[in-house]
C-alpha positions as CSV (number, residue, x, y, z in Angstrom):
1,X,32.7,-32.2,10.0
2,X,31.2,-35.6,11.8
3,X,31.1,-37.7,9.1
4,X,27.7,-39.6,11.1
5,X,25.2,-36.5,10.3
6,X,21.7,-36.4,10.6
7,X,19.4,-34.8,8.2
8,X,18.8,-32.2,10.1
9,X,22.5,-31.4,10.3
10,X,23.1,-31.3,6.9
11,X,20.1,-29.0,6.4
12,X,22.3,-26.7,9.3
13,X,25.5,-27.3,7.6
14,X,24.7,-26.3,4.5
15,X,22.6,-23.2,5.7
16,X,25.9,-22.4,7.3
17,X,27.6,-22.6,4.4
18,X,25.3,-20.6,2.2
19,X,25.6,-18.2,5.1
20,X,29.1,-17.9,5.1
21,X,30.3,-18.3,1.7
22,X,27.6,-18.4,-0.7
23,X,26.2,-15.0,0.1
24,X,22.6,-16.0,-0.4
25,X,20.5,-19.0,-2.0
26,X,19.8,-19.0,-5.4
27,X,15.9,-18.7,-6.2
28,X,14.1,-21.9,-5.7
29,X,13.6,-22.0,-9.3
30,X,17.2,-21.5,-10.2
31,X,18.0,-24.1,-7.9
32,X,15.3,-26.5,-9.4
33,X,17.0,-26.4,-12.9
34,X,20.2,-27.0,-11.0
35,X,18.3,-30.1,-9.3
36,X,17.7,-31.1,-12.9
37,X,21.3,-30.8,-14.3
38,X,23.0,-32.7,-11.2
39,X,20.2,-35.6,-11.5
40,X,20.8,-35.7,-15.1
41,X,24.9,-35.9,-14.3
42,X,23.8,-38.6,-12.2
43,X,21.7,-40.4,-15.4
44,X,24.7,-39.8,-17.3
45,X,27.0,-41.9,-15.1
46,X,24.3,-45.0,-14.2
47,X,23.6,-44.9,-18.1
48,X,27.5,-45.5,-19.1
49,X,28.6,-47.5,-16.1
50,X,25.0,-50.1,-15.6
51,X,23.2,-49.3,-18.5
52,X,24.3,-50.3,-22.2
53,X,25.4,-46.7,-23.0
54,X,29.2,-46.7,-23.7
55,X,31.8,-43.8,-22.7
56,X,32.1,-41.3,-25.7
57,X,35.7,-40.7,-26.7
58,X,37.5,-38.2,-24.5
59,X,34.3,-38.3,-22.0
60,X,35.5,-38.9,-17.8
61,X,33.2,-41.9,-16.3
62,X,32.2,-39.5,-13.5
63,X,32.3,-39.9,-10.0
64,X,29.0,-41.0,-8.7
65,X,28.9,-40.1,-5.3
66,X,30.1,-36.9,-6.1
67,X,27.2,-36.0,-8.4
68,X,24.8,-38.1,-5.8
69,X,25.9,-35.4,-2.8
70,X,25.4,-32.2,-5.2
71,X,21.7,-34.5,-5.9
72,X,21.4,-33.9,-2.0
73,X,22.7,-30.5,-1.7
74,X,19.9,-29.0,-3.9
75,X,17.6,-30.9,-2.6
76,X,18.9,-29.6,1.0
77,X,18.5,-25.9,-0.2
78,X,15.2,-26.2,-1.5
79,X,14.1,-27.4,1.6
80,X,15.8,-24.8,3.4
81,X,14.3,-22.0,1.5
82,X,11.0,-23.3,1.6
83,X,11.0,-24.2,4.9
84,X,10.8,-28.1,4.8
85,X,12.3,-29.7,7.5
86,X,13.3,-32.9,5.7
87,X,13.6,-34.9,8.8
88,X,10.1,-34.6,9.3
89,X,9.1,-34.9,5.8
90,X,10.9,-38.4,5.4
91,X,9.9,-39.9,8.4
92,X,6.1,-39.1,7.4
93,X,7.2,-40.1,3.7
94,X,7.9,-43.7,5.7
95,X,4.8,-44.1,6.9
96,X,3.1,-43.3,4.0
97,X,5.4,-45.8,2.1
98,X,5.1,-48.4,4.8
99,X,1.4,-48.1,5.8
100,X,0.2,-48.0,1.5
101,X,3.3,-50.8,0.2
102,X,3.7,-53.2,3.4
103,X,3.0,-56.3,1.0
104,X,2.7,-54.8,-2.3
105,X,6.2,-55.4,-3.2
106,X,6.2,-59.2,-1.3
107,X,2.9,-60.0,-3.4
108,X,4.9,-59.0,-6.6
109,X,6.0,-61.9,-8.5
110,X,8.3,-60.1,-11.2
111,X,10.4,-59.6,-8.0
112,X,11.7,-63.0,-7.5
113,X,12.7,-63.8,-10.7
């Protein structure tokens, strides 16, 4: 696979996948308390590694990309299955972001210390 993808591929790649060796999607709800578990893997790992949480004994420190990318493949099925072209959606997510925040975050003192 290209390793430069667009969002749009990766919404096609992993339909193809699903398609080809996943039988079918779970239910959007199913795959919304998967979202949950991979983003709390994910809080696990940025807890231990940049937070003051230490390892517990016998515990692996986790890959973080890994958990990141199964983050992104849920996310990427739900917005197959409900038909969210995520392209779209974050470009328009932009310019909400950009048009409501343009100086918001350069006004904001507790930035720059």
């Amino acid at each position: 696979m290209n390793e430069n993808i667009t969002i749009r591929d990766a919404q096609a790649a992993v339909h193809e996948w699903i398609t080809k060796y996943g039988v079918r999607y779970f239910s959007e709800l199913t795959n919304m308390a998967i979202l949950t578990e991979e983003v709390g893997e994910v809080a696990r790992i940025i807890a231990r590694k940049y937070g003051d949480q230490s390892t517990k004994n016998g515990e692996a420190d986790g890959d973080l990309a890994d958990e990141l990318a199964d983050v992104l493949w849920v996310i990427v099925c739900l917005a197959n299955q409900t038909g969210v072209d995520l392209t779209a959606a974050f470009m328009k997510n932009m310019e909400k972001k950009t048009e409501r925040d343009h100086s918001r975050h350069l006004n904001n003192d507790k930035l720059f210390t």
